[in-house]
N, C-alpha and C positions, 0 to 999 in steps of 0.2 A: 463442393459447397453449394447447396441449394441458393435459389434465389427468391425474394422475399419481398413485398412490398411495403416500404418500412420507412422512417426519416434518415436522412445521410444531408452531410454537407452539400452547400454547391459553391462553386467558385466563380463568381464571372471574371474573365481574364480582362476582358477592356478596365475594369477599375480596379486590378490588382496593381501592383507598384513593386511587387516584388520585396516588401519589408522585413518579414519571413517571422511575422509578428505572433500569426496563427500557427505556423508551425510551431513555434516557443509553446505555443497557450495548448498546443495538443499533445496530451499527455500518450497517446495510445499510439503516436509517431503517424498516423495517418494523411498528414499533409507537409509534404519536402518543399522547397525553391526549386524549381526547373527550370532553365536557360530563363531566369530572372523575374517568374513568376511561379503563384503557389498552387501546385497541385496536388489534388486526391491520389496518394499512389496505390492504394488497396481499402477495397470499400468494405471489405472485412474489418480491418481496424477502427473505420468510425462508427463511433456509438449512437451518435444520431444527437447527442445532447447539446450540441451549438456551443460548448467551452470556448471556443475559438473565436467566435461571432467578435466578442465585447472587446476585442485586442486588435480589429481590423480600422483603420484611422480612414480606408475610405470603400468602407461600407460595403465589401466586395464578395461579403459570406452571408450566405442565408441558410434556411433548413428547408429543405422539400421532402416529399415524400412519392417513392417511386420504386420500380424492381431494383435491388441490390443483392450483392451478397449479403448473409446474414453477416452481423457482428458476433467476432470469435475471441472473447476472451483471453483466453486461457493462450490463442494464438498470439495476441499482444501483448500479454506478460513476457512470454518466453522472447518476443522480438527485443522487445523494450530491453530487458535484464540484459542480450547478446550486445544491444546496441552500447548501456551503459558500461557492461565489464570490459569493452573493446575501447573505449576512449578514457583519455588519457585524466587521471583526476586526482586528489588529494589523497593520499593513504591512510586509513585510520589508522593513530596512534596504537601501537600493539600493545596488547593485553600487559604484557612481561615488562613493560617500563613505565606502565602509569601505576601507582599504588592503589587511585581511586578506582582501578580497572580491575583489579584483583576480586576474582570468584570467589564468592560466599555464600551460604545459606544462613537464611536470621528465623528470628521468634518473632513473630508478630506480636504487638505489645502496643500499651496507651500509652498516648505523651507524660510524662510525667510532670504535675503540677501545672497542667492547661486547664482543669476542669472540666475537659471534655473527655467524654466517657467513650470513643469510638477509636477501639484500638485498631493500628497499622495490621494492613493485609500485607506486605511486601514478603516478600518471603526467599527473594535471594538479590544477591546485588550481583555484579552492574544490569542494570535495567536494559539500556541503548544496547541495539543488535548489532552496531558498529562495533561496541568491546567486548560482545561477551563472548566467550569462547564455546565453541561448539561440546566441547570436552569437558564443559563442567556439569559435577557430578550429578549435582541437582536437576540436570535435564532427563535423568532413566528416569524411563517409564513417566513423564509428567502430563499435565495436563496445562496447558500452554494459554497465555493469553496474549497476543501480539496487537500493539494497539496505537492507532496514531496517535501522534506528541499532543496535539489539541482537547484530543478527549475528553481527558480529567477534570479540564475548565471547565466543561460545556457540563459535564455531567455530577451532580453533586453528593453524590452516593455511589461515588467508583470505588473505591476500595471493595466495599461489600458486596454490589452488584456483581463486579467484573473480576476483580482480583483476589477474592476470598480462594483459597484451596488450590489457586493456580501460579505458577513461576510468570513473571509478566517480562513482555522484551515491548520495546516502542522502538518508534521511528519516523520519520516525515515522507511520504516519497513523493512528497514532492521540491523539497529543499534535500534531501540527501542520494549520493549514489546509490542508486538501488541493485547496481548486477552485484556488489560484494554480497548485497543481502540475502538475494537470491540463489548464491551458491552455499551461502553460510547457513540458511536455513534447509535447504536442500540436504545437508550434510546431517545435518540435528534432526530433521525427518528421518532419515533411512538407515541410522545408528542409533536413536537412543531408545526405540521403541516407546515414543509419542502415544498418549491413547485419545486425546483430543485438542483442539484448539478453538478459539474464541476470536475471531476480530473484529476488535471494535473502532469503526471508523466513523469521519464526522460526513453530511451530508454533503458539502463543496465537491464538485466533479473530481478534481484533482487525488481527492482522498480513495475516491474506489481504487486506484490502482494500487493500494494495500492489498485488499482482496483479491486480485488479482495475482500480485505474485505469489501470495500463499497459495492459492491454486493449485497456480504454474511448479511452484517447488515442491507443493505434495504428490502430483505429475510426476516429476522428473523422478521424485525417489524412491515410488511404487508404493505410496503409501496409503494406506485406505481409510484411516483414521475421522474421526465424522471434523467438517468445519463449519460453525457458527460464527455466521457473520451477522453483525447487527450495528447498524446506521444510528449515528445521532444529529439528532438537528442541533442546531444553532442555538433554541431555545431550553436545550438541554432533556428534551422528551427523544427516547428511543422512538420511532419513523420505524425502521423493520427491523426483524429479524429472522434468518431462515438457516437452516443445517443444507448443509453442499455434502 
């Protein structure tokens, strides 16, 4: 891992307390409790964005900027997924016993008697990557749009922008388990002969680790498929977008 001069956390330990506040607030797992205070365990993992900062009650995180390891991605997907499929959590409701969970392919079509003339992009159901099965049909060969839960709100032309001609899956990750995601989509990469993917995530730090595990999962499954990823702000204007 080269090293870089770059921002990274700093922790002063005299005003740490050990709350383990920033660890919570760190999505990339970059900062543990050790013997009752908060340490940097691998300077790979932090992104340098100060996510952590605004969750410390006595002021004991700041950003500096100095020689580190670079920040590795695609390294802190695959940790994060190991960490979450390893601890102990909720099981999502299986596909075979909810009816609303049941794989389908639809017609995109206008509301009927709304007066509005912008018909449904949706184009298979269940949406949530929690239910959907790897094995449904409508994943050959598709063009994938995988997109956080917040999106839609932000952005007021999703259907057509984002989901026109694409099967769409969402997800939180920052309120949902993500290692089931990350083997589930991993699984849907490297069986269904995928030819592209889209994610669209919202600007909040917590959100990149969407793109991150698509990444990490198209990684694991040797998949070479191009990924667009494209950022929305708060204000609902797309901020970037670039192909991985």
């Amino acid at each position: 891992m080269d090293r870089v001069a770059r921002k990274i956390i700093r922790i002063d330990r005299e005003r740490c307390d050990g709350c383990g506040k920033c660890a919570s607030a760190c999505h990339e797992g970059a900062i543990e409790v050790v013997d009752g205070k908060a340490r940097l365990v691998k300077e790979s993992y932090c992104d340098g964005l100060g996510a952590c900062i605004g969750d410390c009650p006595r002021g004991a995180l700041t950003i500096e900027t100095r020689e580190a390891d670079g920040f590795d991605e695609k390294a802190v997907a695959g940790e994060m997924a190991k960490r979450e499929a390893s601890a102990k959590a909720a099981a999502p409701a299986p596909a075979c016993g909810c009816p609303s969970a049941a794989a389908r392919t639809l017609a995109p079509s206008a509301p009927q008697g709304s007066g509005v003339e912008i018909p449904s992009q949706l184009a298979a159901w269940p949406v949530q990557i929690a239910l959907v099965p790897p094995s449904a049909p409508f994943f050959e060969g598709a063009d994938l749009l995988i997109a956080a839960d917040c999106t839609p709100f932000a952005f007021p032309d999703f259907h057509r922008r984002f989901m026109k001609g694409r099967v769409t899956l969402v997800g939180c990750p920052k309120l949902d388990d993500t290692g089931p995601y990350y083997e589930k989509l991993t699984e849907i990469f490297r069986t269904r002969g995928i030819r592209s993917v889209e994610v669209a995530y919202m600007q909040v730090p917590c959100c990149s680790a969407l793109t991150r595990l698509v990444l990490a999962a198209r990684g694991e499954a040797g998949a070479s498929f191009p990924v667009r990823l494209t950022r929305i702000g708060l204000d609902g204007a797309v901020q970037e977008s670039r192909t991985e």
